[in-house]
N, C-alpha and C positions, 0 to 999 in steps of 0.2 A: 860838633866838635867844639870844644871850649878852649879856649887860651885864656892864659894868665897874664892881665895887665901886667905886674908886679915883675915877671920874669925870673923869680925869683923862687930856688926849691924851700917845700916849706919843711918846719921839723914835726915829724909824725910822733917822733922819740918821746914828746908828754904826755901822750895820751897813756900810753904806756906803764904809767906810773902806778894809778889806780887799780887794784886786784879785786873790784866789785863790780859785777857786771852791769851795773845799774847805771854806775859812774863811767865805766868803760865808756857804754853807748855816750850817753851826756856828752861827755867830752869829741869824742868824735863828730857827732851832729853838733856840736856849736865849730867844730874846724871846719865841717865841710860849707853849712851856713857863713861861715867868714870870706871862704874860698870862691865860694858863688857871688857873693858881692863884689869880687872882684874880677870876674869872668865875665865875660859877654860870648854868646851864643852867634858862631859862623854859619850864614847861610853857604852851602852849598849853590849858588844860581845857575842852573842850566837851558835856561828859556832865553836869558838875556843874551848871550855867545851863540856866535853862528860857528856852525862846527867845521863850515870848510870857508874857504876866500869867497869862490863865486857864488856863496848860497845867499841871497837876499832875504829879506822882509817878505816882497812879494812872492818868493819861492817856498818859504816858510808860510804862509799862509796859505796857498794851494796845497801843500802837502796836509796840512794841518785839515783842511774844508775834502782832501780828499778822504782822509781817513776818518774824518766825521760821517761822509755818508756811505761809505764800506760800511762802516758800526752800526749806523739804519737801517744799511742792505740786510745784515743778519740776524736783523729784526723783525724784518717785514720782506722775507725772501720772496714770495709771491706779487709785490710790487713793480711792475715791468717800467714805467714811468719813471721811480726812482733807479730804476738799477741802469735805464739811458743816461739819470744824469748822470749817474756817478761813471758809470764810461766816458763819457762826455769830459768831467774831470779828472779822471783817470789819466789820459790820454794827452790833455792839455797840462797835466805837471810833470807829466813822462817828457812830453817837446819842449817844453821850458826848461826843465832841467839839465835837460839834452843839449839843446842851446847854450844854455851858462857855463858850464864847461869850454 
């Protein structure tokens, strides 16, 4: 999303003036090149914001390490070693979570 330092709407009405398609473009591409200099590009962040009150850091990163090794698990299904751990973590973000609330 961009916003407009300036705040200010701008006049499209010149470009307009010109009946050569050559010029058309031109002029449009140096308005919208003017516009961008004066825009700055909004991140969206959704990793910094915890989505609820009681979700921590440390819940966030259990949840995070559990679904990294589900993603494993369905990689290397035949893995019985990994798929304890990831129950093993399963099971400890499900009680924590459970907990925090």
């Amino acid at each position: 999303m961009l916003t407009n330092k300036i705040n200010e709407p701008e006049n499209w009405s010149e470009i307009y003036e010109s009946e050569e398609a050559f010029t058309l473009f031109e002029n449009t591409m140096k308005k919208l090149v003017a516009q961008s200099s004066h825009s700055k590009q909004l991140k969206q962040g959704r990793k910094n914001t915890l989505k609820q009150s009681w979700m921590t850091k440390k819940l966030q990163n259990l949840i995070k390490k559990r679904d990294g090794l589900l993603k494993t698990i369905h990689d290397q299904p035949y893995n019985k070693k990994l798929e304890q751990k990831y129950k093993k973590h399963r099971n400890l973000a499900a009680e924590s979570i459970k907990n925090a609330k």
